[in-house]
N, C-alpha and C positions, 0 to 999 in steps of 0.2 A: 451137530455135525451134518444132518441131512439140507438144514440152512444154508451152511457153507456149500455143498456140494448143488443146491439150489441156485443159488446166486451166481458159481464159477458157471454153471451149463447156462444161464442168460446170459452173462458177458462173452461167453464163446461166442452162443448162436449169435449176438449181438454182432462181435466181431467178425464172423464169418458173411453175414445178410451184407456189411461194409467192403467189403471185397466181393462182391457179386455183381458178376459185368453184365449190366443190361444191354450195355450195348452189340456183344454178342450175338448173331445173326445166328441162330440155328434152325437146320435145316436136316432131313435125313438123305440119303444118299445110295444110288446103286453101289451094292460090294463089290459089283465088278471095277466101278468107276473109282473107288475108292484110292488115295493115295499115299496120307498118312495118316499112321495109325498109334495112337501113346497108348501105352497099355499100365496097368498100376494093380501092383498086386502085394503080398505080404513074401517075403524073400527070408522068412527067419528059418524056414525048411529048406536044404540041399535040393530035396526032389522039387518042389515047387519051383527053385532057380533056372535047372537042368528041363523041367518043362516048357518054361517059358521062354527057355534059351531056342528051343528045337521049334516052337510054334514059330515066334521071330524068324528063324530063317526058312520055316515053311515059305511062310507071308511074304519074305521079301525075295523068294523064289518066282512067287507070283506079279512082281512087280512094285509090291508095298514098301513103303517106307514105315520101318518100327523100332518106335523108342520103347524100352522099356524103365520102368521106376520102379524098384522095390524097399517097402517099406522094413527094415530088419528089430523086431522085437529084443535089442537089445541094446544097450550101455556100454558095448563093449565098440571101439571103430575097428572096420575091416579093411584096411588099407588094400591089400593085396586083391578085391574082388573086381573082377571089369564090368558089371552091371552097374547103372547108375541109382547109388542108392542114398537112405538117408537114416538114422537109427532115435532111440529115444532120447536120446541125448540133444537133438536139433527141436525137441519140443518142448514149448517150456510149459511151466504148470495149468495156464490156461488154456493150450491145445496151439495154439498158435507157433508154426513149422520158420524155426529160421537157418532154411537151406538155401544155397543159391541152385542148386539142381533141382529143388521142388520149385523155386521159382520162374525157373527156365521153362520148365514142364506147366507151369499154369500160362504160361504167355505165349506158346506155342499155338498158331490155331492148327490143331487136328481136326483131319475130316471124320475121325473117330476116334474117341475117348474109351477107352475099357478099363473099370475097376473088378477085378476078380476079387472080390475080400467086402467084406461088410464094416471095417473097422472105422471108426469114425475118425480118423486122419486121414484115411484114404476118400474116404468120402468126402471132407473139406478141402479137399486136392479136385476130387471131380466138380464140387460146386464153383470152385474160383476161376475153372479151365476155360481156357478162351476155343475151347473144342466145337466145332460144328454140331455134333451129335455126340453126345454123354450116354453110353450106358453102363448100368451097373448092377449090383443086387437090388431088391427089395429092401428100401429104410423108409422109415418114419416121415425122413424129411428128403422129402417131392422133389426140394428146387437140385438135391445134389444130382439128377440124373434128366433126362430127355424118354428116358427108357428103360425101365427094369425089369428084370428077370430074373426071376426064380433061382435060388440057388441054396442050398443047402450045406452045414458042413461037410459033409463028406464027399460033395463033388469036387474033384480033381479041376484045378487051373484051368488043363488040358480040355478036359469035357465042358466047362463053362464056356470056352471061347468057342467050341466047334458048336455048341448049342448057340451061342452069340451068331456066329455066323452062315449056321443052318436057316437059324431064324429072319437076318436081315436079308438074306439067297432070295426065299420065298415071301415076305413083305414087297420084293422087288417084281417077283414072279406074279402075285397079286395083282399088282397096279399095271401089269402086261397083259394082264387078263380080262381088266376091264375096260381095254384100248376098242375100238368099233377098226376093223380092216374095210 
């Protein structure tokens, strides 16, 4: 058994390295300047939805444009939900996502990519994105992000992002600082 489950995780990774756009220019970015933003997070929680419904129109209070994607931990389809989503049902046994909304969402170039969730579908969604700047939690594999950041189970969506965009604020404030007037 450990064989089998050895071999399906190389045909993934294998798969996943073949959908990796070098060509992709990335680049980091003032959050002031920033325009659009795809966010990707796990939606199998009401409250995670209801969070990430309320940050979205924080964001696009500010002028942002935000997609959001949520991944839903379930077999069951939710017709009825307006977030754009995708369930386990669109993945087949080797990981490989056959959505036309997760496809949309990789060919989109965002000037910022956010995965809130460490899952490793969400994370094959940030590797494939044609996003300017990728960032996401802390994984193993480097190429899915631009920039990771810390994150723990029990941080809330909510606090992940305002920690995401505390943190690109001052990377910005940084590089202001060490202009010569």
């Amino acid at each position: 058994m450990e064989l089998i489950k050895k071999i399906k995780h190389r045909l993934h990774d294998r798969m996943i390295e073949k959908r990796i756009s070098n060509s992709t220019i990335r680049s980091s970015i003032d959050f002031q300047k920033i325009q659009a933003v795809g966010i990707l997070f796990n939606g199998t929680s009401l409250e995670n939805r209801d969070q990430l419904a309320s940050f979205k129109a924080l964001w696009e209070k500010s002028g942002k444009s935000v997609r959001l994607l949520c991944y839903l931990d379930t077999k069951e389809p939710q017709p009825n939900m307006t977030i754009d989503h995708f369930t386990k049902l669109e993945v087949n046994w080797l990981g490989k996502i056959q959505s036309e909304k997760v496809e949309s969402f990789i060919q989109q170039s965002f000037d910022l990519m956010i995965s809130c969730s460490d899952e490793q579908v969400l994370n094959d969604i940030a590797a494939m994105s044609k996003s300017k700047l990728r960032v996401g939690p802390i994984t193993e594999k480097e190429y899915c992000y631009d920039l990771m950041i810390s994150k723990d189970s029990t941080t809330s969506p909510k606090k992940y992002l305002e920690q995401i965009e505390q943190f690109l604020t001052k990377l910005k404030q940084g590089k202001d600082a060490n202009k010569t007037v």
